[in-house]
LUMVEX-397677 format. One record per residue: residue in one letter; x, y negated, z of N, C-alpha, C, O in turn. Coordinates in steps of 0.02 Angstrom, whole numbers, padded with zeros to 5 digits, always signed. Layout:
<rs>
aXYZXYZXYZXYZ;...
</rs>
This chain:
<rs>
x+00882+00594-00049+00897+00527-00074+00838+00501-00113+00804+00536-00151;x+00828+00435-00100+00780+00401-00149+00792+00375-00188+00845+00346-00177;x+00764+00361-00255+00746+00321-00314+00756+00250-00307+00703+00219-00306;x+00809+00215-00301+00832+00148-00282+00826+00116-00361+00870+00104-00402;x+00765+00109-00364+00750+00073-00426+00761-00009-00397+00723-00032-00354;x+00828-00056-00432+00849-00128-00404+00811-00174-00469+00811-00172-00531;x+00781-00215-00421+00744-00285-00446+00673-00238-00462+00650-00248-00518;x+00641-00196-00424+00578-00202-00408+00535-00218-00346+00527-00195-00290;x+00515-00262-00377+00497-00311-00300+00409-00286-00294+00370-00286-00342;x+00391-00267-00225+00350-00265-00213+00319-00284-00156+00343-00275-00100;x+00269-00308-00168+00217-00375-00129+00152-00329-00105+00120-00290-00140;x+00145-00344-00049+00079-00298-00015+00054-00359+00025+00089-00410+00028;x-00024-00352+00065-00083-00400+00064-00053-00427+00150-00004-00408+00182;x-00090-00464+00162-00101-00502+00209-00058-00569+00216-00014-00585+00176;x-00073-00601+00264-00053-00675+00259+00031-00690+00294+00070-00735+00276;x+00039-00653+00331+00137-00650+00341+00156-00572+00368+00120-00527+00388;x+00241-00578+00357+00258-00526+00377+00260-00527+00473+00287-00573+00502;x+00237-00486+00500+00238-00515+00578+00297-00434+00604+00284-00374+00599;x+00341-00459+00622+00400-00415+00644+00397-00406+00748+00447-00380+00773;x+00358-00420+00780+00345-00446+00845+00324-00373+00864+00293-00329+00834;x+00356-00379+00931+00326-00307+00951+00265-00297+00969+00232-00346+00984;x+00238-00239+00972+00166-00200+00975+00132-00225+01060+00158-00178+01090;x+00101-00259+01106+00070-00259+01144+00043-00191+01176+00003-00158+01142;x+00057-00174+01222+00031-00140+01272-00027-00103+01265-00025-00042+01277;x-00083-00134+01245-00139-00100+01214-00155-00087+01142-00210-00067+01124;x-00101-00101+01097-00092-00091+01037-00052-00026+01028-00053+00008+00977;x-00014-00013+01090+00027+00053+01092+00000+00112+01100+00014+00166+01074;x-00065+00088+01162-00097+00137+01173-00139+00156+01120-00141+00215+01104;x-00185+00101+01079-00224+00139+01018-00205+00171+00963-00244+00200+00926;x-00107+00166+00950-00093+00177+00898-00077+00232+00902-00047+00238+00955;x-00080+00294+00867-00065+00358+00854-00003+00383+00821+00008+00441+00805;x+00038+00326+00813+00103+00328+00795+00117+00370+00721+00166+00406+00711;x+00043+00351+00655+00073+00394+00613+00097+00362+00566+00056+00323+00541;x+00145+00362+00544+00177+00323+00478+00199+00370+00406+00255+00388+00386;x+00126+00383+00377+00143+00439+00320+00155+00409+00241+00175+00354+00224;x+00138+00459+00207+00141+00435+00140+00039+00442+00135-00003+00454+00178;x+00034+00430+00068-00045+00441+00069-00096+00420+00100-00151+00439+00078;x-00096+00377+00159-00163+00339+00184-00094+00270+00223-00101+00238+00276;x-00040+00267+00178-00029+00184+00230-00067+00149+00226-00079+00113+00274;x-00105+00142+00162-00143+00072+00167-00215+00078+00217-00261+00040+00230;x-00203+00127+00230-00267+00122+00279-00249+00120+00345-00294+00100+00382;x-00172+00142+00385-00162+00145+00424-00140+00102+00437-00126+00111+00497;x-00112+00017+00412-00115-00020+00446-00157-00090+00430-00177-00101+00373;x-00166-00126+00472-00211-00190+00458-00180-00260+00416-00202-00294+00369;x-00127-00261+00451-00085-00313+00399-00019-00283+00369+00009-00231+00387;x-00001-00327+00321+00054-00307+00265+00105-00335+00248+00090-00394+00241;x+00152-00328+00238+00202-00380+00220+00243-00352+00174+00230-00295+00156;x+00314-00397+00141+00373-00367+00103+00430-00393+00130+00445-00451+00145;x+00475-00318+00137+00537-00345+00174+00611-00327+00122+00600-00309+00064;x+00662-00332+00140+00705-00322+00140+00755-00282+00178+00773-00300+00234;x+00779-00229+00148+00824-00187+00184+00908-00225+00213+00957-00221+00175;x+00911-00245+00256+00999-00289+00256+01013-00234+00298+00982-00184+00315;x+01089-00265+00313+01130-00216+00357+01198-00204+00299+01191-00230+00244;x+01250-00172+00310+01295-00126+00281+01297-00053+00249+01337-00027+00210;x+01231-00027+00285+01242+00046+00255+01204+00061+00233+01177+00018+00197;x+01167+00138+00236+01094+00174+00237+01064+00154+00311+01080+00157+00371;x+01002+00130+00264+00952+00128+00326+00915+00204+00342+00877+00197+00294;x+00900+00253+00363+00851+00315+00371+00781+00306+00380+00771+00250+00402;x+00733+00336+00372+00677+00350+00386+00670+00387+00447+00680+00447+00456;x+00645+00325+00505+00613+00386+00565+00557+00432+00548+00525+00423+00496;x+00539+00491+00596+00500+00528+00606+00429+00478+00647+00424+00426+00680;x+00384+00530+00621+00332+00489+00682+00285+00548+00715+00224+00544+00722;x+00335+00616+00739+00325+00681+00767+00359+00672+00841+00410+00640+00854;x+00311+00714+00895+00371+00721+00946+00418+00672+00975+00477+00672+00991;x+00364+00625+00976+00408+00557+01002+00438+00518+00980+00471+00478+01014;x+00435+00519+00888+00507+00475+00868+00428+00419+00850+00367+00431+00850;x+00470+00358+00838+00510+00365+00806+00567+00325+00897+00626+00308+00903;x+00526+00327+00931+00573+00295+01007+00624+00357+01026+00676+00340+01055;x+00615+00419+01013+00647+00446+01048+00740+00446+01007+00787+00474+01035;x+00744+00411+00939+00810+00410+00933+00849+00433+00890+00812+00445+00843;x+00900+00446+00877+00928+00466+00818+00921+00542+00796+00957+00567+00753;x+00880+00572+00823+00868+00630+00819+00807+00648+00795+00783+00704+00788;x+00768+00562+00773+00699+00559+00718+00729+00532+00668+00686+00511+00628;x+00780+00523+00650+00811+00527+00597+00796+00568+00527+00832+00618+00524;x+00755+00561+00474+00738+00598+00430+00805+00615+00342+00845+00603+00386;x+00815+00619+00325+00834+00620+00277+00843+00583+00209+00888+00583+00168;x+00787+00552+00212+00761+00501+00170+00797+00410+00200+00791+00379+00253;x+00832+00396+00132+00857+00333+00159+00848+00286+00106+00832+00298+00047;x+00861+00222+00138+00868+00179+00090+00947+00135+00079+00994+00166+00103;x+00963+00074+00048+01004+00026+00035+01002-00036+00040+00956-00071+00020;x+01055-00057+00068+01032-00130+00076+01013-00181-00001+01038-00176-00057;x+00974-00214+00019+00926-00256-00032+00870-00203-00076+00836-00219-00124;x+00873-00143-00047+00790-00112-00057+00719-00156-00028+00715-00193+00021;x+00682-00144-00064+00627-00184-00043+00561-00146-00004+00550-00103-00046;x+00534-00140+00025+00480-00105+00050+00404-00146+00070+00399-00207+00075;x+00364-00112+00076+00302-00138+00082+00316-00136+00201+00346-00096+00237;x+00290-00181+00211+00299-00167+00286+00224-00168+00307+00179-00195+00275;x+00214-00123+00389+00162-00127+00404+00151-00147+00471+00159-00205+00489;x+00127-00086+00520+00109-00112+00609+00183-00102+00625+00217-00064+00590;x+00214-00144+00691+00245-00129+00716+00240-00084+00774+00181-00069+00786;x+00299-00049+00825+00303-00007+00853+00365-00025+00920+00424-00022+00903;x+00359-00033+00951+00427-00097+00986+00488-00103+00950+00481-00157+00922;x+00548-00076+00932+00588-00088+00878+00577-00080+00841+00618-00110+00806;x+00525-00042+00794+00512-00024+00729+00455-00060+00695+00404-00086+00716;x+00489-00049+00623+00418-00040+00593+00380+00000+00555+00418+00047+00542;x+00337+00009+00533+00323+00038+00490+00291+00051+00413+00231+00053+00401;x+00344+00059+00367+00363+00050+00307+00337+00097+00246+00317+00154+00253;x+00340+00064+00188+00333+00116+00136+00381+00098+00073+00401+00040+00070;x+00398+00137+00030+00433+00113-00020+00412+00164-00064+00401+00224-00055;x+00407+00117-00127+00362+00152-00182+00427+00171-00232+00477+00137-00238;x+00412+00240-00269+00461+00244-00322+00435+00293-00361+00384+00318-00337;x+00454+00315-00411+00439+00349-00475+00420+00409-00456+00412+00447-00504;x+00410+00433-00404+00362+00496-00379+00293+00475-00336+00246+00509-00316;x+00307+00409-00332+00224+00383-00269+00284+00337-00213+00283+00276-00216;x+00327+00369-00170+00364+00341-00127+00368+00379-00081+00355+00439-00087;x+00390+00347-00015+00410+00386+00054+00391+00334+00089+00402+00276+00070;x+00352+00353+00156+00335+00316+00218+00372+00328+00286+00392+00385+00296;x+00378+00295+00319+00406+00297+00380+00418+00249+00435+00409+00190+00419;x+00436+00259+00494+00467+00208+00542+00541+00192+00514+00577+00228+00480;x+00552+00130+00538+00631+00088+00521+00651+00038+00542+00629-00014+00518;x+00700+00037+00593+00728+00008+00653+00705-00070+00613+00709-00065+00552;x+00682-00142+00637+00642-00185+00619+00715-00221+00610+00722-00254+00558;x+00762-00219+00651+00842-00251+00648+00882-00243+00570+00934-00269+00552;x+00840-00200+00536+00876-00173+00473+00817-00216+00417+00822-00200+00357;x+00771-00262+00434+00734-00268+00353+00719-00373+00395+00709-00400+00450;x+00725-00387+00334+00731-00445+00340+00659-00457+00284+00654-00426+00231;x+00605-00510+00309+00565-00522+00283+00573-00574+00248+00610-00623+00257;x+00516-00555+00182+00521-00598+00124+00427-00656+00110+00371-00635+00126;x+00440-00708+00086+00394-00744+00100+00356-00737+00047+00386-00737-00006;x+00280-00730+00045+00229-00711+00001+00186-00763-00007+00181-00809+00035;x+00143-00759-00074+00088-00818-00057+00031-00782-00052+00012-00729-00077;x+00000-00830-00005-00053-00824+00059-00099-00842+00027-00144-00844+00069;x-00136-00870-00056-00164-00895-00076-00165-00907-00148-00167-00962-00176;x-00164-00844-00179-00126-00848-00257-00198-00872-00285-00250-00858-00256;x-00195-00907-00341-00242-00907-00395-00298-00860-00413-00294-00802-00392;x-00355-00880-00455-00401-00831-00463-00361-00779-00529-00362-00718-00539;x-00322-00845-00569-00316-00800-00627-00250-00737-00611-00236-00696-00655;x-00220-00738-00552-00173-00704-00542-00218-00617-00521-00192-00562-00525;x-00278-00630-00505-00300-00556-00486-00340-00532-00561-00366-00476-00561;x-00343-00566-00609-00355-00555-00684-00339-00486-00713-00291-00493-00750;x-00355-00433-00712-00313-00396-00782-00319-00323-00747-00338-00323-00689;x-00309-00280-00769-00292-00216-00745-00219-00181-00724-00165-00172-00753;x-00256-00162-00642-00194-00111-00600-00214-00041-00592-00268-00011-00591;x-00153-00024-00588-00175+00048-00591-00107+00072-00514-00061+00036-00494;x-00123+00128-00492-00098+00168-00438-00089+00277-00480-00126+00318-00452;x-00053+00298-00527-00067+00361-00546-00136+00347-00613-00133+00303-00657;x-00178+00383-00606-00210+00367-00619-00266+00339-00620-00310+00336-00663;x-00260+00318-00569-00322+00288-00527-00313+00193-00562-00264+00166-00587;x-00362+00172-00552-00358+00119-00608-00436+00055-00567-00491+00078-00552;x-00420-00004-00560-00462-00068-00527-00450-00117-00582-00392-00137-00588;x-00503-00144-00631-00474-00193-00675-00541-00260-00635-00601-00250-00622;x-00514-00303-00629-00543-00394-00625-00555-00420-00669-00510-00417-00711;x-00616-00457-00688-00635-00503-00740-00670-00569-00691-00680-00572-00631;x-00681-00608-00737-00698-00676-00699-00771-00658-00700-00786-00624-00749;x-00830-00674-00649-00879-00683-00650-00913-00742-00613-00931-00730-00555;x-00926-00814-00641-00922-00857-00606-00870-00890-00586-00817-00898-00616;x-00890-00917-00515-00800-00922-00465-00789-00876-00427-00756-00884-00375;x-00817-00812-00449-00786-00758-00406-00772-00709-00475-00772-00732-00532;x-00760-00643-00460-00740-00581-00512-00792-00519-00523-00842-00508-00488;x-00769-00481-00579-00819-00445-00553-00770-00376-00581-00747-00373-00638;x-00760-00315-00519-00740-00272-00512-00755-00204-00528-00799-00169-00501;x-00706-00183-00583-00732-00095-00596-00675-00045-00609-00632-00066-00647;x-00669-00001-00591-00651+00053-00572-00628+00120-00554-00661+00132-00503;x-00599+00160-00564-00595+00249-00562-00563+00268-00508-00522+00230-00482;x-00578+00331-00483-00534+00355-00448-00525+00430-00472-00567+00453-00512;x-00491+00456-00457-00469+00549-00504-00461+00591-00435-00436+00556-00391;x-00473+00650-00415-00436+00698-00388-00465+00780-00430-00515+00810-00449;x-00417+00782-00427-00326+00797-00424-00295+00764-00442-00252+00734-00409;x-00310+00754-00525-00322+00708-00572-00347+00665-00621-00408+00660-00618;x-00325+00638-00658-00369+00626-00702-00371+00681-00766-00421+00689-00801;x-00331+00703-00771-00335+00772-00847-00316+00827-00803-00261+00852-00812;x-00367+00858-00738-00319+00924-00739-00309+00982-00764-00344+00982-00815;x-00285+01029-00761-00294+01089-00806-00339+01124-00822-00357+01156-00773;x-00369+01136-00867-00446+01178-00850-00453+01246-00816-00508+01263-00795;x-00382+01297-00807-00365+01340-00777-00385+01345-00727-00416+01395-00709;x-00366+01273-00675-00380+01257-00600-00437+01228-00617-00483+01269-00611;x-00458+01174-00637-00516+01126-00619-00556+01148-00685-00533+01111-00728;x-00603+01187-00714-00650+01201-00774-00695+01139-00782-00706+01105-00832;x-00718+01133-00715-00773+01060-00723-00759+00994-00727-00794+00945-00742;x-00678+01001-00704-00631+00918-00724-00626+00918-00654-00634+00957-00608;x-00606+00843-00666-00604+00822-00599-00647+00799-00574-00702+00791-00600;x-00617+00770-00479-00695+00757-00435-00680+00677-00482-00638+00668-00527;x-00729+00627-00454-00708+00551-00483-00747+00510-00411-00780+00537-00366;x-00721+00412-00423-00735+00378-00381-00772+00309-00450-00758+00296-00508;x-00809+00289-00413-00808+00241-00462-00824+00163-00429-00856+00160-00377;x-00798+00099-00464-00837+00044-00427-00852+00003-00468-00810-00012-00511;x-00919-00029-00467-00933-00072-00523-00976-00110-00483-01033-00092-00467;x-00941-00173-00463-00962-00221-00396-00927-00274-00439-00902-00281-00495;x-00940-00315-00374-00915-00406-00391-00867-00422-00296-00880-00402-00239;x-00821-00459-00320-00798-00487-00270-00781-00569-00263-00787-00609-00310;x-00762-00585-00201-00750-00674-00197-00675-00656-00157-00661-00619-00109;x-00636-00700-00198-00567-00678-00149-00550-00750-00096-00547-00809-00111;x-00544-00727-00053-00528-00777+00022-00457-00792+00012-00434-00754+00055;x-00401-00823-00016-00356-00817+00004-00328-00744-00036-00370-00729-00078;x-00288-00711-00035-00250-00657-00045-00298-00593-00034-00283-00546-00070;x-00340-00586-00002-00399-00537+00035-00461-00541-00016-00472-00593-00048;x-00501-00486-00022-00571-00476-00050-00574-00425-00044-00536-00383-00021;x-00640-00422-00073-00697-00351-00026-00768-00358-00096-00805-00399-00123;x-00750-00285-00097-00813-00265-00138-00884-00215-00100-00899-00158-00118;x-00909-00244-00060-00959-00243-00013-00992-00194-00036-01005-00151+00006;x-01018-00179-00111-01031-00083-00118-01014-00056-00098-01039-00016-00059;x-00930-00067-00121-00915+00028-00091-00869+00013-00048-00817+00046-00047;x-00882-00047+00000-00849-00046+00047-00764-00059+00053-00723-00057+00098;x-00763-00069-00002-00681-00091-00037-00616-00131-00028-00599-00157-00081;x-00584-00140+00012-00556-00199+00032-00466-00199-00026-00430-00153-00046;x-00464-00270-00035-00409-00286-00087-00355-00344-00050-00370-00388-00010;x-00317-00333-00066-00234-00358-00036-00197-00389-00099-00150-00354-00118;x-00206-00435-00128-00139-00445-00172-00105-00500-00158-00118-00552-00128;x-00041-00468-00195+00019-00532-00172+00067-00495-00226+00096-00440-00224;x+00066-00560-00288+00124-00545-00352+00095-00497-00387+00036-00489-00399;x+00133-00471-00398+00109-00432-00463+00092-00359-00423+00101-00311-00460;x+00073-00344-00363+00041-00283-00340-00006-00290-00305-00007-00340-00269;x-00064-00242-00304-00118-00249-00257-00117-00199-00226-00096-00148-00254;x-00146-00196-00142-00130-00144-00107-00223-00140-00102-00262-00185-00090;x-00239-00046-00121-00332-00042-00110-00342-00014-00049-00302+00030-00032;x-00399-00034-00005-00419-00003+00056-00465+00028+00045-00511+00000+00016;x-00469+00088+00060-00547+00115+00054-00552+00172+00103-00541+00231+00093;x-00570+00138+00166-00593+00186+00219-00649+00238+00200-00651+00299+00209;x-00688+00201+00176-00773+00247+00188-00785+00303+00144-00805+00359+00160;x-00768+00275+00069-00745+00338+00028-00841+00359-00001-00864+00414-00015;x-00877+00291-00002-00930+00274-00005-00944+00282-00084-00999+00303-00103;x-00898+00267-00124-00905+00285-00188-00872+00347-00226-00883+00358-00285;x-00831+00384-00185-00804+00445-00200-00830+00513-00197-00871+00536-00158;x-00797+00543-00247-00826+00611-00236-00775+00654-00192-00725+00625-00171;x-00781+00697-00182-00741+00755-00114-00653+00745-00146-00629+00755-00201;x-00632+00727-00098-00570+00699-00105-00536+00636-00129-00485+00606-00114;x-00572+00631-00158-00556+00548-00200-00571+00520-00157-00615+00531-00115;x-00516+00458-00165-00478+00398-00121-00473+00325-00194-00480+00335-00254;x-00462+00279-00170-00440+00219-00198-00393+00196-00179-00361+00155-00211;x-00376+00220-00113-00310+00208-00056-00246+00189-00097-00207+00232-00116;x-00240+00139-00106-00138+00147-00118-00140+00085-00148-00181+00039-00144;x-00085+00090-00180-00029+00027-00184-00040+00008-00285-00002+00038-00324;x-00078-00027-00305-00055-00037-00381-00012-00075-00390+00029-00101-00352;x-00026-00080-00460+00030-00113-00500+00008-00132-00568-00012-00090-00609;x+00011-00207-00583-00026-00215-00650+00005-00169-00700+00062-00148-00709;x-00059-00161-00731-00046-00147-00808-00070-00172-00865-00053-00145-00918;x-00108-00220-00864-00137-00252-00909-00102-00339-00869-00083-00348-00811;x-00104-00405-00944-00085-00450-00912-00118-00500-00900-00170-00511-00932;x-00096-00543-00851-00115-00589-00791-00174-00617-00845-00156-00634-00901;x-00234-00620-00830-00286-00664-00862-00317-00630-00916-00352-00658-00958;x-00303-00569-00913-00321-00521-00963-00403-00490-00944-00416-00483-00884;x-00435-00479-00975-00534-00454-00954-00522-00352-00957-00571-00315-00947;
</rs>
């Protein structure tokens, strides 16, 4: 069972939720993985939906054929109606989802008939990407520089304090201390290769290249302010 934390709304990047099935050659490139820990890299656009229906919705598998092959990718992990989730690529009935909660969250496929999409803005303000988010401990704060921002940074693995038992030398780290221009909801910190998603009070971080990290460290995931709107 999951952490049905009600009236947390969460907003992930791109310009609509698109619920439409996957094209033919979109099927073929896709590798069908819908995990926890690299969604934001595994899909291209983003949305926020809504769980409807009457019951538990489940989490498909994305092993061995599911999540098409049926009630038998059925995972364990469910949700409730009016849960909220971050949505991602589709899959012909499915989609594929994440929902964040007081451990990180759970990812998966989820019949597309069960989440009803919610409308985002496509174009928030400069002062709305203002202030510091954090993901664990991993942490992206915005300040104004000009008419664009200017962006800095951490990333932790394992963590940020880990034990000296295991880690004596600390941890590995990521760092970014760049400038960005936001297009709309979208920006990119062209150092380290960085790409940013916000919509409301969460930002979703891309970081394929891993250009500013040390061995293991990621920027990958889903924040959440912690400092407020217009804050340096």
């Amino acid at each position: 069972m999951l952490d049905h934390a009600r009236g947390k709304t969460l907003f992930l990047s791109g310009l609509a939720f698109s619920l439409a099935c996957a094209t033919p050659a979109q099927a073929q490139d896709d590798d069908g993985m819908c995990r926890n820990g690299l969604f934001a890299e595994q899909n291209a656009e983003f949305g926020l939906a809504r769980v409807i229906g009457r019951d538990r919705s489940r989490f498909y598998s994305d092993m061995d054929g599911c999540p098409q092959a049926g009630a038998s990718c059925q995972g364990k992990a469910w949700l409730v109606p009016g849960d909220r989730v971050v949505t991602g690529r589709t899959s012909g009935a499915f989609v594929c989802v994440f929902y964040p909660n007081a451990t990180g969250g759970t990812a998966g496929w989820m019949p597309r008939q069960r989440l009803a999409p919610i409308p985002v803005d496509s174009a928030p303000p400069l002062d709305r990407w203002l202030g510091r988010w954090s993901d664990g401990d991993n942490w992206v704060r915005f300040s104004r520089q000009g008419s664009g921002l200017a962006v800095k940074g951490l990333a932790f693995w394992p963590a940020a304090n880990p034990p000296a038992s295991t880690r004596p030398g600390g941890p590995n780290t990521g760092e970014i201390d760049g400038s960005a221009r936001p297009e709309g909801s979208r920006a990119a910190e062209p150092g380290c290769g960085i790409g940013f998603r916000l919509l409301g009070d969460y930002l979703v971080v891309i970081d394929p290249e891993r250009t500013c990290d040390g061995m293991n460290v990621t920027f990958s995931g889903i924040y959440r302010r912690s400092g407020k709107t217009g804050s340096n």
